[in-house]
C-alpha positions, 0 to 999 in steps of 0.5 A: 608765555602764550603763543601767538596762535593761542591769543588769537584764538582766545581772542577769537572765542571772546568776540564771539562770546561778545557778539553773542552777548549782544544778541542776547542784551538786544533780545531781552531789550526788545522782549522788556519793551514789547512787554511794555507796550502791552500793558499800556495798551491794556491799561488804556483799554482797562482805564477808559472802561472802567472810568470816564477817561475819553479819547483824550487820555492818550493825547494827554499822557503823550504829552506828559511822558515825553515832558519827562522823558524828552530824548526817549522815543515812543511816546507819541500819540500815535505809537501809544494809539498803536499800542492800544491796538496791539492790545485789542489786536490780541485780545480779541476775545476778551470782554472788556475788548469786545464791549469797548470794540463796539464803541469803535470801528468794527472793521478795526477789530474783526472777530476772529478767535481760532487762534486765542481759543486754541490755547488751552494753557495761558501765562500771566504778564508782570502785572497778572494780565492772563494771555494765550503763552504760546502766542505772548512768547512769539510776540516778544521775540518781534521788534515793535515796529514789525508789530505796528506794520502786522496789526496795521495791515493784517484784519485776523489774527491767522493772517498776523500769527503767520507774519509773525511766525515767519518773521521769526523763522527767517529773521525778515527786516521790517522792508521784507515784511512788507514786501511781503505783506504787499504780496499777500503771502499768507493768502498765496503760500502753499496754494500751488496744485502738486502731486508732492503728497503722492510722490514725496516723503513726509515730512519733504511732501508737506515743506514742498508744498508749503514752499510754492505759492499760487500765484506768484505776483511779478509786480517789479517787472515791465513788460509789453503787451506783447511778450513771449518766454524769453522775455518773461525770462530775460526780465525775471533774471535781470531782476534775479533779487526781486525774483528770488523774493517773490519766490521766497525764503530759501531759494538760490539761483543755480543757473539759467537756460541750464544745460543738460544733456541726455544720450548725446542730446542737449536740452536746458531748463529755464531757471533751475534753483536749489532751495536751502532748506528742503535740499534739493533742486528745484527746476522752475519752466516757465510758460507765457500760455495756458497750462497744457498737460504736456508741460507736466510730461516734459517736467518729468523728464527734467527732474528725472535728469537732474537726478540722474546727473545733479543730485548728489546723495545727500539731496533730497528728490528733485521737485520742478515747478511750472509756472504758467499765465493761466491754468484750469485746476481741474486739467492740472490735476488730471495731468498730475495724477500719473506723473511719477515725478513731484511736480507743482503748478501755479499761476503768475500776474504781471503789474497791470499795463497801461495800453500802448495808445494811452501810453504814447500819449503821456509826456516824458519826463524831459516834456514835463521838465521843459514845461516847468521850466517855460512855466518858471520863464515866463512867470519871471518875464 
């Protein structure tokens, strides 16, 4: 007779198997459909090639495969239009592509074949369709909906390998792979100036620096014209969710105003994280002004107590980041190059303002109702 203890515990290693089973069905689901949608954007390029099939093949086979399949989705105009663009999208350096491409619009399909040509080893589909196995093998393990979203908004195929890339590697739903998108990651990661190459061991130094951004875009904020630090810094943590998506994957908020003290001297650091995956600290200064060589000294001092007093032997060194309204590169990188201390600098942009004489002449929501409302009054009068 089992235990109790033992049925719980079996039952325990059955919902995991279970759930693990399930993942895995839903992997193999998507890598079947994504492998199917390939090929009939590729039969539909191949088809309108090679026969006299115009534009209105995909129209007509819409019609047809939802006659007989009416309750399976994806059969639409449109979602079989994307997949011929999947297809394009990827293939870029295919004859067949670019002699077709050119009956299309050329801001459709730019040229860009550094990733297609460095895979030097290639796979065949199901059906003996030859593509770059480095590249198929990421595409399969993306949700379709992601993809339209890439192709859609993405104009090389760098800039899509990388949304691909990092929606693998952090498991972003499709909203976070816009939001991301919206903020043009590929173009702002690892663009912050840092002296991690000098002060950081590989492989940290190279994470380091591909974790900061420049600039950072804090687009979901409402400011005046006029605002000082504490604002800047009262705003970011009130709205601690968009901050810490803006600042990226891996970051958890330790504190704000943290505290340290320092031979019976206290002093507080604006923000002060802990990122996930480099292990360590990271202390965040913020600056409404610009970049003044001073603001890397006290930066230094910072990181120097968080080690001292935070950083646990497990952690790796404690890096800091100051983010400033504007800088000039040259400036930074003189005040970083003697700094002993890992330290990044970048830039920040706020949502554009509307000026405050044009605002306080723009009716309030409670002023556009009530005209609605005598509008609606005097129609029925």
């Amino acid at each position: 007779m089992k235990t109790d203890q033992e049925y719980i515990q079996w039952l325990s290693e059955l919902k995991k198997r279970f759930r693990q089973s399930q993942i895995k069905a839903a992997v193999r689901v998507n890598s079947e459909l994504i492998q199917f949608y390939w090929n009939l954007g590729r039969d539909i390029v191949e088809r309108q090639f090679n026969s006299n099939w115009g534009d209105g093949l995909i129209a007509q086979l819409s019609k047809d495969l939802k006659a007989e399949f009416p309750d399976v989705g994806g059969f639409s105009r449109s979602n079989i239009f994307a997949c011929k663009q999947f297809y394009l999208f990827y293939n870029q350096n295919d004859e067949i592509v670019h002699q077709l491409g050119g009956q299309l619009k050329t801001s459709d399909f730019k040229e860009n074949q550094q990733i297609v040509n460095r895979e030097n080893t290639h796979t065949q589909d199901k059906n003996g369709n030859q593509v770059g196995s480095r590249i198929f093998s990421l595409l399969i393990q993306v949700p379709w909906r992601h993809h339209v979203e890439i192709i859609t908004k993405c104009k090389q195929l760098d800039e899509a390998l990388f949304y691909v890339q990092k929606t693998i590697q952090n498991g972003w739903s499709r909203s976070v792979l816009v939001h991301f998108m919206e903020l043009d990651l590929y173009k702002t990661e690892g663009k912050a100036l840092s002296n991690f190459d000098l002060t950081l061991p590989q492989p940290q130094s190279e994470l380091a620096q591909q974790t900061l951004k420049d600039p950072y875009k804090f687009e979901f904020l409402s400011l005046s014209q006029e605002y000082n630090e504490k604002d800047l810094e009262d705003a970011l943590t009130n709205k601690i969710i968009h901050f810490l998506l803006e600042m990226g994957t891996g970051f958890a908020f330790v504190g704000r105003q943290y505290p340290i003290v320092v031979n019976g001297d206290e002093y507080r650091m604006d923000l002060l994280f802990y990122h996930l995956t480099l292990r360590c600290y990271v202390v965040v200064d913020l600056k409404v002004v610009k970049f003044e060589p001073e603001f890397a000294g006290k930066m230094g001092f910072y990181i120097a107590a968080v080690n001292e007093q935070l950083k646990q032997p497990m952690d790796n060194p404690t890096i800091g980041l100051i983010i400033c309204k504007t800088k000039n590169d040259v400036v930074v990188r003189y005040a970083l190059k003697n700094i002993n201390q890992p330290v990044g600098v970048a830039e920040y942009t706020l949502a554009k303002q509307l000026p405050d004489t044009l605002k306080n002449r723009l009716p309030t929501i409670q002023e556009v109702e009530n005209e609605v409302n005598n509008s609606v009054n005097n129609k029925n009068e």
